[in-house]
Backbone bond lengths (Angstrom), bond angles and torsions (degrees), N, CA, C in turn:
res aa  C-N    CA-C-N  psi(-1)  N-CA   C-N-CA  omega(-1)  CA-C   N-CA-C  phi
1 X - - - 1.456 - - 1.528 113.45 -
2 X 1.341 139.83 -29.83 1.364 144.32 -166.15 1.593 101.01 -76.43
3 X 1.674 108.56 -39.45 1.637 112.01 -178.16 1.871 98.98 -66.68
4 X 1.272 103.84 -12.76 2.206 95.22 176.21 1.714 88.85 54.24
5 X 0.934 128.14 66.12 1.482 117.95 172.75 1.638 92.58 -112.97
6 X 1.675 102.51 125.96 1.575 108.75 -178.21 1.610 123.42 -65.81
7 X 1.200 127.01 142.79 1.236 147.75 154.36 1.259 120.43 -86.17
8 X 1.366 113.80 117.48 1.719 117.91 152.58 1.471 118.35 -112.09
9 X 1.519 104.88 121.47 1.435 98.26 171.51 1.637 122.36 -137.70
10 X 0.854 115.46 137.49 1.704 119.98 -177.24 1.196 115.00 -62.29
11 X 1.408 145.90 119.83 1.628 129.02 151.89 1.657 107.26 -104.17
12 X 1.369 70.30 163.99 1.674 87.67 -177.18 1.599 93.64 -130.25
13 X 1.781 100.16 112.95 1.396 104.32 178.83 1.506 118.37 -95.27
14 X 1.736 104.81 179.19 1.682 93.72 -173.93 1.573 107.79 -84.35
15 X 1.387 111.65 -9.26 1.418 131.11 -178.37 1.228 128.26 -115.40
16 X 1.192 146.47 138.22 1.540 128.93 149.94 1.539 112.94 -62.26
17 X 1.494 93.57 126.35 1.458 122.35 164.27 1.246 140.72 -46.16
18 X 1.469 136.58 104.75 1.407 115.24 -178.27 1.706 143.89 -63.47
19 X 0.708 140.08 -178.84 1.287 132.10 -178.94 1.692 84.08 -101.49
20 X 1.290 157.48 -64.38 1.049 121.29 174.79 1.601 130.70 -45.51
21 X 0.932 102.78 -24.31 2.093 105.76 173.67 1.297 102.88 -60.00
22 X 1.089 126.18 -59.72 1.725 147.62 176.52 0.971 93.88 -52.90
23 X 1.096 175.09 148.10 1.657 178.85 99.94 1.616 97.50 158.33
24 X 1.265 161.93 -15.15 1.031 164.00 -92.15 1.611 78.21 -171.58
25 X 1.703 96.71 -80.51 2.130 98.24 -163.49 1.370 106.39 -69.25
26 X 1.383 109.95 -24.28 2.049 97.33 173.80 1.198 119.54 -98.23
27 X 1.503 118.54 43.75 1.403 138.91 157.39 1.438 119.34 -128.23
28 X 1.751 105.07 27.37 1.030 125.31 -170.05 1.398 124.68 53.97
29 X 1.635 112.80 161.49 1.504 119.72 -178.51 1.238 124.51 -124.42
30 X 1.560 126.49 137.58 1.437 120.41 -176.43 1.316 126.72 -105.28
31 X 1.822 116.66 98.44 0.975 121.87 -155.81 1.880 110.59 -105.95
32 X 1.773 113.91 116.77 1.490 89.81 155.33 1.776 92.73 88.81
33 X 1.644 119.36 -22.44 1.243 111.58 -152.33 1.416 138.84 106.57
34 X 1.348 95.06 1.82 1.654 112.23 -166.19 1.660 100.74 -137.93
35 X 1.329 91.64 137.11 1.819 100.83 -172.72 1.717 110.12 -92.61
36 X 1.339 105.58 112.91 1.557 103.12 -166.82 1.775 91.92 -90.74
37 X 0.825 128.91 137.31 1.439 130.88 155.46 1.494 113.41 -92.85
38 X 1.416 121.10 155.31 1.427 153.35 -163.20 1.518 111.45 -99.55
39 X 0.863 142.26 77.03 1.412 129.94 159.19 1.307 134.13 -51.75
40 X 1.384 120.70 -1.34 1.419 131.02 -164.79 1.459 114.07 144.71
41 X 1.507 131.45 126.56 1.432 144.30 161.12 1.308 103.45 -128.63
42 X 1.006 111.65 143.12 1.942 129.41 164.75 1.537 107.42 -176.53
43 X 1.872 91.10 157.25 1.501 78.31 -170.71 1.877 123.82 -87.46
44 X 1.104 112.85 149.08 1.727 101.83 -162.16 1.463 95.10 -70.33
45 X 1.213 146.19 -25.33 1.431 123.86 -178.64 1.818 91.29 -132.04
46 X 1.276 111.97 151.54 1.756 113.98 171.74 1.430 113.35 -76.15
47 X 1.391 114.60 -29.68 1.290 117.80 173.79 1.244 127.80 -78.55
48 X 1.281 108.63 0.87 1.498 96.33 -169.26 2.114 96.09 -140.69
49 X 1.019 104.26 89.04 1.678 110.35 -162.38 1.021 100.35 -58.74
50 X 1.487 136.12 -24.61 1.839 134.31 -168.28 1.466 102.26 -75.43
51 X 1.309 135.83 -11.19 1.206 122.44 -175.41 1.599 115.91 -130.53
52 X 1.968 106.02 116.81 0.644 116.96 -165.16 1.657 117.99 -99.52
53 X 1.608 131.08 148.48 1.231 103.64 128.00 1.408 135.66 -141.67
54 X 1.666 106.24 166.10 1.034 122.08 -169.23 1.478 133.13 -118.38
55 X 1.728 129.65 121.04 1.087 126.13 -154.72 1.750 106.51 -104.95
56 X 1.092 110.72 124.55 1.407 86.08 -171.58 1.996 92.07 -143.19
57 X 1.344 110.77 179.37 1.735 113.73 177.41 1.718 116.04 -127.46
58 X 1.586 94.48 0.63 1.580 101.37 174.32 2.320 99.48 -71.17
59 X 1.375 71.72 143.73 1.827 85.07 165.62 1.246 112.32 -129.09
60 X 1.410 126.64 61.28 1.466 139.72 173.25 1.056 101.75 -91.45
61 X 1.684 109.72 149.37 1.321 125.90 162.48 1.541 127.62 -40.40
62 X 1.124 136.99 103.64 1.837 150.17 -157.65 1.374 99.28 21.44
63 X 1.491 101.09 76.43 1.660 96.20 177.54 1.559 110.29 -90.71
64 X 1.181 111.49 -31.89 2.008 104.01 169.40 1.514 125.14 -49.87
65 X 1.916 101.04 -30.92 1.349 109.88 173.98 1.591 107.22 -61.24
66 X 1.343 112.88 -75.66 1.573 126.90 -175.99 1.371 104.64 -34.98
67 X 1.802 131.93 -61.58 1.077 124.73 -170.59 1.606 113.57 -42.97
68 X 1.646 122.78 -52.75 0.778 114.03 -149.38 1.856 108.05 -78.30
69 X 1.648 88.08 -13.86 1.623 92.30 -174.48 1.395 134.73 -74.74
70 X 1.804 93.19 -19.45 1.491 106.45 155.20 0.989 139.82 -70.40
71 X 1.711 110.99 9.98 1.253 121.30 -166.97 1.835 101.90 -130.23
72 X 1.128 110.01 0.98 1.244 124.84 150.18 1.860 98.59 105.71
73 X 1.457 123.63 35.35 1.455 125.90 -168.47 1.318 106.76 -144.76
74 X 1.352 116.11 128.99 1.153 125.34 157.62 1.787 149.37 -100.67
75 X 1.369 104.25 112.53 1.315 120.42 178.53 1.084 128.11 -53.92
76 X 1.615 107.63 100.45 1.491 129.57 -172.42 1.731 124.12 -89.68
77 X 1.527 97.98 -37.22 1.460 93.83 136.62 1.437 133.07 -162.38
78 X 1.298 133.08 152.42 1.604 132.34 -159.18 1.358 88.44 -118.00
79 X 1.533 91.88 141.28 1.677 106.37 166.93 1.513 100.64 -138.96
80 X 1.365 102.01 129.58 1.938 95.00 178.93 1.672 112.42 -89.84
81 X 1.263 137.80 109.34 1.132 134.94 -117.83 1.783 81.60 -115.73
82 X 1.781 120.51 -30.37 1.207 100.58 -157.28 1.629 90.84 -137.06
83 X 1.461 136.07 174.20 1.221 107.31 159.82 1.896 87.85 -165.27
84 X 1.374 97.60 87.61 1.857 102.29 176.96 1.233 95.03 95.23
85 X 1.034 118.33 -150.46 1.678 127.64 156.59 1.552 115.84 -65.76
86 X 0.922 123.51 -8.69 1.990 119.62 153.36 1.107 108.43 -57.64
87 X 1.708 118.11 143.10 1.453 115.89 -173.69 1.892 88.75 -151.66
88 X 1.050 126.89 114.89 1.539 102.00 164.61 1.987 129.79 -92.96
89 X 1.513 105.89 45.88 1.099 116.37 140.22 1.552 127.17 -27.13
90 X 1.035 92.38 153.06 1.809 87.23 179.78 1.339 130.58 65.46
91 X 1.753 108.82 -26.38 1.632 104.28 -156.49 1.530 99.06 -123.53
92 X 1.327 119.35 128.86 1.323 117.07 -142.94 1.602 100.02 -114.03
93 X 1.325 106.03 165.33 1.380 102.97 -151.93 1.276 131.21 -42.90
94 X 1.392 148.18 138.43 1.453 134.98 -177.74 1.513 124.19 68.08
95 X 1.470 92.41 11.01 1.611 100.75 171.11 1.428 121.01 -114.79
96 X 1.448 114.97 151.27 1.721 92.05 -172.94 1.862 90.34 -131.07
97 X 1.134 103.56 179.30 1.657 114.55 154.53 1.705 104.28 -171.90
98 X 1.894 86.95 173.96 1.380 95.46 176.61 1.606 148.84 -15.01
99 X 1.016 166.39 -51.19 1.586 130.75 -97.46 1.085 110.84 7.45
100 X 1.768 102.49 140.06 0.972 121.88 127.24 1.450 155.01 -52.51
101 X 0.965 117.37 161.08 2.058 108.37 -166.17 1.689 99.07 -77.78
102 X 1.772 114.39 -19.60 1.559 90.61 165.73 1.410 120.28 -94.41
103 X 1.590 123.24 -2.35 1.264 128.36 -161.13 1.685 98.10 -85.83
104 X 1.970 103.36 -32.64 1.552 82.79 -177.47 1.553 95.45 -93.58
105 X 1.432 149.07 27.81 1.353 124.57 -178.23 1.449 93.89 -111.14
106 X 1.771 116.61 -12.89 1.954 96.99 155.80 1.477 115.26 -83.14
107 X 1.110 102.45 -2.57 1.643 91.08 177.62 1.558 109.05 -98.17
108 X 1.299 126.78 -16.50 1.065 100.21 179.24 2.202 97.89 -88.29
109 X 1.304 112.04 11.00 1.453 103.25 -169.85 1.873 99.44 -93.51
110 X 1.892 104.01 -7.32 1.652 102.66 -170.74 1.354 97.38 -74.61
């Protein structure tokens, strides 16, 4: 958490989401006692309101779960879509490959 290295992750809720919830979680959330801030929510497709995503730099224990649960929704499924300059674009489900020789020389610079 101190490196603030961004997170993107998709949920897939049991509900569609309001546009007041969304204005609500990207004015950050207070979890436990601790003020999580929001880096970004929108919904990943317009058509489909249950699926959200959310960019955030906290590294708490299932914090996409909790956020959303304080808001009265449950996350059916999370996919972490981005993580720093990692993105899994391109690479389709259940498949993996390498880094690259520049992908690990920013990671070893986070």
């Amino acid at each position: 958490p101190s490196h603030r290295i961004i997170k993107v992750y998709e949920a897939t809720l049991n509900k569609n989401i309001t546009i007041a919830d969304m204005k609500n979680i990207s004015n950050g959330v207070e979890l436990d006692g601790d003020f999580i801030p929001i880096d970004g929510i929108a919904l990943a497709d317009p058509d489909k309101k249950n699926i959200v995503g959310l960019e955030i730099h906290s590294g708490k224990y299932h914090i996409v779960k909790r956020i959303f649960e304080k808001f009265g929704y449950e996350v059916v499924k999370l996919d972490r879509t981005m993580y720093g300059p990692l993105t899994k674009k391109n690479l389709p489900r259940g498949t993996w490959r390498f880094l690259t020789d520049s992908e690990i020389s920013i990671l070893h610079r986070l």
